[in-house]
N, C-alpha and C positions, 0 to 999 in steps of 0.2 A: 357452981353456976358460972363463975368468970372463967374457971378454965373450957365451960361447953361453948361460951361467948367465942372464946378466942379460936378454937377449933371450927365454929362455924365460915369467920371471917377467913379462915385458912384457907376453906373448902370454898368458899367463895371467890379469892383470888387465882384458885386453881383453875378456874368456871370462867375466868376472866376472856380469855384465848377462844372458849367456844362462837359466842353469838358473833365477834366479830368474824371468824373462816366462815361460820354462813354465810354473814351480809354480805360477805365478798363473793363469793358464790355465787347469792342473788342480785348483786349488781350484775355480775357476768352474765347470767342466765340472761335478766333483761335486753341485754346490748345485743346479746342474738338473737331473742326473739324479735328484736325491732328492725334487726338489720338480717338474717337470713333468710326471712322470711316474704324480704322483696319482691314483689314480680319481677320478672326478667322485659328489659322491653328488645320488643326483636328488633334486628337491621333492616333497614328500610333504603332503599335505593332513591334516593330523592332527585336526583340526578333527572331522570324522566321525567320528572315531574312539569307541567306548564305553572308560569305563573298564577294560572286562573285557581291551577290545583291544588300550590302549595298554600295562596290564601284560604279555601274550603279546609285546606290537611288543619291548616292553624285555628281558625275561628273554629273548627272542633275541637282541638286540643283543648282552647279557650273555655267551649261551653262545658266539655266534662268537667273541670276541675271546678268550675263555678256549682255544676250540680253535683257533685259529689263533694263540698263543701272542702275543695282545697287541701284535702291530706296531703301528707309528704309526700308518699309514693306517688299519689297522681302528677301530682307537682312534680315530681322531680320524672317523672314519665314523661310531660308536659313540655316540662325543658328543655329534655333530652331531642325530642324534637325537632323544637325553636332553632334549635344550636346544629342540630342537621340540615334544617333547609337555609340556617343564614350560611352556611358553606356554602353548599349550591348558588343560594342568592347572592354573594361574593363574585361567583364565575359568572353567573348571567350580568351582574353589573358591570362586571370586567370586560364581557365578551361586547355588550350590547353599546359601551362607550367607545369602544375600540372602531367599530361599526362605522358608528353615529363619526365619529374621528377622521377614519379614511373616506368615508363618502363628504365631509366639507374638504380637506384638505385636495381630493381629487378636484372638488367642485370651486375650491379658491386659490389652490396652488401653496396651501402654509396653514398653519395652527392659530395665528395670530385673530382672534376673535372669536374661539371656537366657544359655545358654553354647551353642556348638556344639563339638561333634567331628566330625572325618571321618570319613568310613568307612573299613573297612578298605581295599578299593582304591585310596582314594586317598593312605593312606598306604604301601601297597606302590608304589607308582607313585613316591612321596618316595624313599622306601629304594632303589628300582631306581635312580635320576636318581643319588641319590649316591653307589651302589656304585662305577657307570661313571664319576661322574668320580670318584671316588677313583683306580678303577685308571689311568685316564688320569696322572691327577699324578702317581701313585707309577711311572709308565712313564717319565716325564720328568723328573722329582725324580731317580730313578735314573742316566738318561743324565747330567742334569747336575752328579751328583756324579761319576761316571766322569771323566767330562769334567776336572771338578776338579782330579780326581786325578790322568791325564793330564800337565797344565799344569804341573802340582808336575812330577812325574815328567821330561818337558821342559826346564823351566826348569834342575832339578837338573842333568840332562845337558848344558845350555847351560851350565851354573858351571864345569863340568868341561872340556869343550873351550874354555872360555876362558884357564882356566888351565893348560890344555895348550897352546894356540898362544902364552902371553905365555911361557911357559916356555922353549918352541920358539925363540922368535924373540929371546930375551935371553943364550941360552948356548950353549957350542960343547959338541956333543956327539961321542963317537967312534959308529961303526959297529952296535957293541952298544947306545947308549943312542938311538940315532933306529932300532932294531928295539923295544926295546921301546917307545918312543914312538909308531912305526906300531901297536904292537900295540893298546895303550891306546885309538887312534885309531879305528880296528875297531870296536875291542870297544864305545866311544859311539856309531858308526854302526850296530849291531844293536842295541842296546838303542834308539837313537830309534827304528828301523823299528819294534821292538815294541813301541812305547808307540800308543797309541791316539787318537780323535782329541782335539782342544780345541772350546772355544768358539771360535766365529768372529770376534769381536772381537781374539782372539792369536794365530789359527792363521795369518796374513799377518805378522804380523811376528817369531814364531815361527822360523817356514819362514825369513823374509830374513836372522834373525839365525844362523840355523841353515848357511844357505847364504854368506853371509859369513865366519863363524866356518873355515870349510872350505877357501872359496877363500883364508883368510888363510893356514891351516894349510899349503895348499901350497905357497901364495909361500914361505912361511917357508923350507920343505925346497927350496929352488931345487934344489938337487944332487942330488935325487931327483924331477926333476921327468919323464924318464921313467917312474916306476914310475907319475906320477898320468897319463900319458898311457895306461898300459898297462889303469890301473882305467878311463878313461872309455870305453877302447876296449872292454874286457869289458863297462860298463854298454851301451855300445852292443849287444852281442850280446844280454846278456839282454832288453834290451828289446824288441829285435827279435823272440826268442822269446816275447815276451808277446804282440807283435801277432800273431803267428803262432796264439798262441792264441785270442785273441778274432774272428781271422780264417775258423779251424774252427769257431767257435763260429755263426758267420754262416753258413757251409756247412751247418751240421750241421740248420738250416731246411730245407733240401729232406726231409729224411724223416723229420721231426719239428715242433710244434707250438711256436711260440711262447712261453714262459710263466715265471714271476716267478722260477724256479729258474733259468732261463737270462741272466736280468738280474744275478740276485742276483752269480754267479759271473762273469759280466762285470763286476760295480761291484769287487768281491774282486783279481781282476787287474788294477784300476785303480789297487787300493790298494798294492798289490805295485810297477807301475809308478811312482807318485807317489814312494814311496821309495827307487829306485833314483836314485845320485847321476848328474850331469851324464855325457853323450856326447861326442865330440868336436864340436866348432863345427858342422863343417861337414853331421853327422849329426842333430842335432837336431831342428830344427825338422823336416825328411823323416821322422825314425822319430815325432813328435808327428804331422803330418799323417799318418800310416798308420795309427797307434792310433785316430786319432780317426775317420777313413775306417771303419773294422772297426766302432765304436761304431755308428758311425750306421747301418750296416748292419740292427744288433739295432734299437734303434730303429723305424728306417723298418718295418722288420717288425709291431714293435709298433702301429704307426698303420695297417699296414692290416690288423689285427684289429679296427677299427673299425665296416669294413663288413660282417663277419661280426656286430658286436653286432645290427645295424641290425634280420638278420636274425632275430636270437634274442629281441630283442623284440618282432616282430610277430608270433611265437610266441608268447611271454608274455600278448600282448593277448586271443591266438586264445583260450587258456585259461580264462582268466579271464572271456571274455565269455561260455561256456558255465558257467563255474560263478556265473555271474550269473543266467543265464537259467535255472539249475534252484532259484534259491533263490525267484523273482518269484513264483510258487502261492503258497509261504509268506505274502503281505503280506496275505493275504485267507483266512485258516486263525480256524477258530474253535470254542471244545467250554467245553462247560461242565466239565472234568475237570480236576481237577491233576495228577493220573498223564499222562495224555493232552499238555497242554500239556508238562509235563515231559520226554515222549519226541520230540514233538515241537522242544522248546526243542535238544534232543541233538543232534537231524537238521540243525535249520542251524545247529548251533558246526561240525558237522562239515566244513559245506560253507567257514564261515570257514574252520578251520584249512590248510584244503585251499589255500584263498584267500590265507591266510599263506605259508601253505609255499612258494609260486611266489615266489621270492625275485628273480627277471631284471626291469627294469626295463621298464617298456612307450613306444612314444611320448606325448612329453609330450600334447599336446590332448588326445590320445584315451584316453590312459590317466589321465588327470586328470578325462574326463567319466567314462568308465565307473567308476571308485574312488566317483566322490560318487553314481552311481545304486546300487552295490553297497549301502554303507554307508546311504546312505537306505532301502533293502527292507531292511534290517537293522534300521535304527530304525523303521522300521510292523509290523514281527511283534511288537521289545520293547514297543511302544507298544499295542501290541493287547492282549498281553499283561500289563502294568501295570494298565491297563482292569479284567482277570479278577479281577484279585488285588485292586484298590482296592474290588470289589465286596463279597470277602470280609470287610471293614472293619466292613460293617454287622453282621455278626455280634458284634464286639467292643461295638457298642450294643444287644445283646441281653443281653449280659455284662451290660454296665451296670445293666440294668435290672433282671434276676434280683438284683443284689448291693442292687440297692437295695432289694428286697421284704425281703431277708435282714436290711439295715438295722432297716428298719420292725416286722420281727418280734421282734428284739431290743432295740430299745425298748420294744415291746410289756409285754416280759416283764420288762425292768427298772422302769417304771412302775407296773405290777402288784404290785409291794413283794414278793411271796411267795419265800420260801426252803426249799424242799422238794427231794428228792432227782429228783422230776420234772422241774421249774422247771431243778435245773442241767442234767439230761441233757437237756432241750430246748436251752437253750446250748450245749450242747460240738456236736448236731447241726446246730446253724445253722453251729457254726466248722465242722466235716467238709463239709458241704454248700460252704460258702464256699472250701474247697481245691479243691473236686472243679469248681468254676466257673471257665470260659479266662478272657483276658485282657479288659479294658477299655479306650477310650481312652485314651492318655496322662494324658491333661490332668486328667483325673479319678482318676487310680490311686493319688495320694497324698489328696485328700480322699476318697474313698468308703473307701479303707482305714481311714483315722484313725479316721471314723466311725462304723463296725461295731467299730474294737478302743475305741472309748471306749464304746461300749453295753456290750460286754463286762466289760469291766475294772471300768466302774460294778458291774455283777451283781456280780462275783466278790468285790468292797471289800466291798458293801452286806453278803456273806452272810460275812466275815470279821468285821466288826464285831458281827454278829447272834452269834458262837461265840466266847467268852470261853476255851474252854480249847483254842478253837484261838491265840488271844491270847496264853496264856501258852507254848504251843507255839512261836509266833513269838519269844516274847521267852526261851526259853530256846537256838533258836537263834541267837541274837543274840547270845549268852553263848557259846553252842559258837565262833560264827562267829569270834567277840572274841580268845578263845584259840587260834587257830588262827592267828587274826594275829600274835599275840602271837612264836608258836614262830614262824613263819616269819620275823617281825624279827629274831628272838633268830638264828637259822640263818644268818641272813645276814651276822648278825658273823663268823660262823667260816667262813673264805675254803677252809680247806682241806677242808672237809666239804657244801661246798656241789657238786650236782651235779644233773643232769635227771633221775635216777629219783627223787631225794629232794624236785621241783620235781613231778612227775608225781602222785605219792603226797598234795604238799599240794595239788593242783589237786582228786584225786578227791575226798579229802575235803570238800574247799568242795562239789564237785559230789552229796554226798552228804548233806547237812544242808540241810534244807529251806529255807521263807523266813522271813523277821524283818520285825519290823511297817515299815509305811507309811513309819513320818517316820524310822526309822532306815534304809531301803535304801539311800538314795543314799550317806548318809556311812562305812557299813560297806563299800559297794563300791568307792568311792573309796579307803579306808585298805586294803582288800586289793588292788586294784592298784597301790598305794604299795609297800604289803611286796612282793607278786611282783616292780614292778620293781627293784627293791634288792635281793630275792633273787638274780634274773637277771644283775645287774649282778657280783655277788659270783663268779658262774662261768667261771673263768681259762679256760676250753678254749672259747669262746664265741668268737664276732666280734662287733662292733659289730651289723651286718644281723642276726646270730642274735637276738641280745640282744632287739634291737627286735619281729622275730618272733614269740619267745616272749613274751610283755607284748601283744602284738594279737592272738594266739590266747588270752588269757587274759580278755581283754577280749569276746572274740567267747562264748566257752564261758559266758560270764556270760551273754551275752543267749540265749543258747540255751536255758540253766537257766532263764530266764523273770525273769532281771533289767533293769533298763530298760536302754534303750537309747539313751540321752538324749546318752551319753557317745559311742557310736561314730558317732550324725548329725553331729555337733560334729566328731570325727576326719574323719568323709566328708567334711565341706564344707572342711578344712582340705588335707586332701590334695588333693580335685580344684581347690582353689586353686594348692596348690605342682605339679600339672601341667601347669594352665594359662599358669603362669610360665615353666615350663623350655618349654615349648613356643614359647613366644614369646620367648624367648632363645635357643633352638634355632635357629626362624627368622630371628632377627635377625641370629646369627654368620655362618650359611648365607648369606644375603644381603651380609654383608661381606667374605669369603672372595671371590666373585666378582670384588670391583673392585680388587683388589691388582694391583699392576704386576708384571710378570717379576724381581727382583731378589734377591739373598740377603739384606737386608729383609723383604720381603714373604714369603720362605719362612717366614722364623726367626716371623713375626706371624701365617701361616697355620696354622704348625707349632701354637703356642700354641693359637689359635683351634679348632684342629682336636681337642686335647688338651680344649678346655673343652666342647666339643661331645661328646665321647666320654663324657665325667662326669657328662654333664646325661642322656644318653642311657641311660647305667647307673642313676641315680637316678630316671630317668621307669620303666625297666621294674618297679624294685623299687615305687614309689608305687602301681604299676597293679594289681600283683600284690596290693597288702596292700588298697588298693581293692576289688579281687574278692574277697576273704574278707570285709571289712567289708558288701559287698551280699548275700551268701549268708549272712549270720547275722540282716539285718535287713529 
């Protein structure tokens, strides 16, 4: 009996060498079926592409990977993408500052004050490029914490069968204690199946140490070495039944189509397969050669859905060359109307969208010419049309010129010295008049403005100094205004009485007392928005962002009331400073985020970076937002 004992463990260490050249095997098998099996994504000429377009190309890339629930492949489809049109979007933003550059410095003579901003498309085009690769990262950030976890989970299972086979192999147990020792044994054999997969860097030696640990397990139980001939033999049958599956699986193509559901559940009974333990010797490598015969079966099926694409893109082409040739009228469309162009403009988005929407890939050559003649009769309609509207421009130098008679009339009448109740209402109609006039060149919108409010404002001085008891008027408001500040300093001490009705109440009042002479405005309205911010500050149910809020609508409400405005130009150029910075720390993170290696490093510095980026992003929208109240009050 002891010598069949020892004979069996022989035959057992002989055996040792098989299950692990499987598992290697079916690691390998996996890595290709996860990875040869890719779709191809074709080349795409983005280049053509308008702004308008590449945002439509992206918020689709966006929505498929949302409705096809984010897999790799689409994701990395997705990406592939994002990462072609932000080239392109590199050169339009290169070419479009460049633009923006030579027409001020034509228009100033030098660079000194130059700023550009994008426009909004091209910063939706920013925002699309990083939603998609956000979700990308956060798809694989995800796996490779699983993964992680996994490894732990593994490894733990490995401590435990280790210290069940040094256990095993050190002490005599009776009947009862190698039952519950089998059982133990079990029971880490289901929990490995249900752990998930690793990185690849551990899942080989994982797997060897996993399959060593097992074959030691059994030598140890020599005495029970048929019960482990009994398990390899039941592994044998299940696996047999798994080929049998994957084998109807290949049948089940005669009266059915090919497609990723049928893959997916073949990779799923691979995985089932991989973890069922070793076969007998002499069964192995036959039930591996059968599984993998049934694979390739799905497979080869898959490769000849190739020549059906073949077909379905010269479909695709067929399409597309008809919705090419209905849009070629359009390159040579012309009306002097904006309603007209406008409806017109309609009729070929429609023929794009239509154009988009055919999502099947064409033959390369020919669907590479016909893309760049589409997209070229696209850009001679907008180009037609840019024409119509640049024409419109000259009207803004009609503007011009109206505002500047307005000028010269308003000098006119400041010149003129007279202060009569005619004299002002001639002034307030030049200002009516001057609202009721469009827009003007850029270039000129802040001198021609200055100009007409310093005629103005001269009038208005000249006939305040002319009215002595409007004089004292001002300086008795000036006294109202004084005390007013007074209370509100005083309010501000007492934390628990301070609140926004009793903030609201001191604002009307400011807003309700007129003005105060010349050489005290700046410093009365300085010391009231001193007091209001200390008031503000004093208001415990407040946040910081409120805080600030309140004190730039307070600021605003002043120039509204017809206080200068000296103070919020000063605030404008400081915030479109601090946006011009987070921008370009924005883009500098963004750009450093790219060149990070794969490693839990480079997570943990993306992580951060990505955290700095989200803060600068929160602080760019509040700066914008207090920005547009600072434009609409001045």
């Amino acid at each position: 009996m002891a010598q069949e004992q020892q004979e069996g463990v022989k035959g057992e260490e002989q055996d040792d060498l098989a299950p692990k050249t499987i598992d290697t095997l079916e690691i390998d098998l996996n890595n290709e079926l996860t990875e040869e099996h890719e779709e191809e994504t074709p080349d795409v000429d983005y280049s053509q592409l308008s702004k308008e377009q590449l945002v439509n190309l992206l918020e689709n890339e966006l929505a498929t990977i949302r409705e096809e629930g984010s897999g790799a492949a689409q994701l990395k489809k997705a990406e592939s993408v994002a990462r072609g049109v932000r080239t392109v979007l590199d050169q339009i933003k290169l070419k479009d500052r460049e633009a923006a550059l030579k027409t001020f410095v034509e228009e100033t003579g030098g660079e000194d004050g130059f700023e550009y901003k994008y426009d909004a498309e091209t910063q939706k085009i920013d925002s699309l490029s990083r939603e998609i690769r956000g979700l990308k990262n956060a798809f694989y950030q995800s796996q490779e914490k699983e993964k992680e976890k996994n490894f732990n989970v593994k490894t733990a299972l490995l401590g435990r069968l280790r210290a069940l086979v040094d256990e095993e192999g050190t002490r005599e147990t009776d009947a009862s204690g190698l039952k519950s020792s089998w059982e133990e044994f079990k029971k880490i054999q289901e929990e490995w199946k249900g752990a998930g997969n690793v990185a690849s860097p551990h899942n080989g030696t994982l797997w060897a140490t996993y399959n060593a640990l097992i074959d030691r397990y059994f030598s140890n139980r020599n005495i029970y070495f048929e019960l482990k001939e009994l398990d390899r033999r039941r592994n044998a049958e299940l696996k047999a039944e798994l080929c049998e599956k994957v084998e109807e699986l290949g049948k089940s193509l005669e009266s059915r189509p090919m497609t990723r559901e049928i893959l997916n559940e073949a990779n799923h009974i691979f995985e089932e397969y991989k973890h069922l333990g070793p076969a007998p010797k002499e069964d192995q490598e036959k039930l591996w050669q059968r599984f993998k015969e049934a694979l390739d079966v799905l497979y080869d099926a898959q490769r000849g859905q190739f020549a059906e694409q073949k077909k379905s893109m010269q479909e695709n082409y067929e399409q597309k060359l008809k919705i090419y040739e209905a849009i070629v009228p359009f390159t040579t469309y012309n009306s002097g109307s904006i309603k007209e162009w406008n409806a017109k403009t309609k009729d070929i988005m429609a023929f794009q969208d239509q154009w988009v929407a055919l999502k099947g890939i064409m033959p390369r050559e020919e669907g590479k010419e016909l893309s760049k003649k589409f997209w070229a009769a696209l850009k001679t309609f907008f180009n037609n049309k840019g024409e119509f509207f640049r024409q419109l421009e000259s009207k803004r130098e009609q503007n011009l010129e109206l505002k500047n008679q307005l000028c010269e009339e308003a000098e006119a009448v400041l010149a003129a010295g007279e202060d009569n109740p005619s004299t002002t209402q001639k002034v307030i109609e030049l200002q009516k008049k001057w609202k009721g006039i469009g827009q003007v060149p850029e270039k000129f919108k802040d001198t021609i403005y200055d100009r007409f409010k310093k005629a103005c404002d001269s009038y208005f001085d000249q006939k305040r100094a002319k009215n002595r008891e409007v004089e004292e008027e001002f300086e008795q408001n000036l006294k109202l205004k004084t005390d007013l500040i007074e209370r509100i300093e005083a309010a501000a001490k007492d934390k628990d009485e301070s609140s926004l009705n009793l903030l609201s109440a001191f604002k009307s009042e400011w807003s309700s007392i007129g003005f105060v002479p010349k050489k005290d405005m700046q410093a009365i309205q300085k010391r009231y928005i001193a007091a209001i911010n200390t008031y503000v500050s004093a208001i415990g149910q407040l946040s910081t962002k409120e805080k600030e809020q309140a004190v730039l609508e307070s600021e605003v409400e002043l120039v509204r009331d017809g206080e200068s405005s000296r103070n919020l130009y000063r605030k404008e150029n400081d915030i479109r400073r601090k946006i011009t910075q987070l921008e370009n720390d924005i883009a500098l993170w963004q750009n450093n985020i790219e060149f990070f290696a794969k490693s839990k490093t480079s997570d943990r510095l993306k992580a951060e970076f990505e955290r700095k980026i989200n803060n600068a992003l929160s602080q760019l929208d509040e700066l914008k937002h207090q920005l547009t109240i600072i434009q609409e009050a001045i």
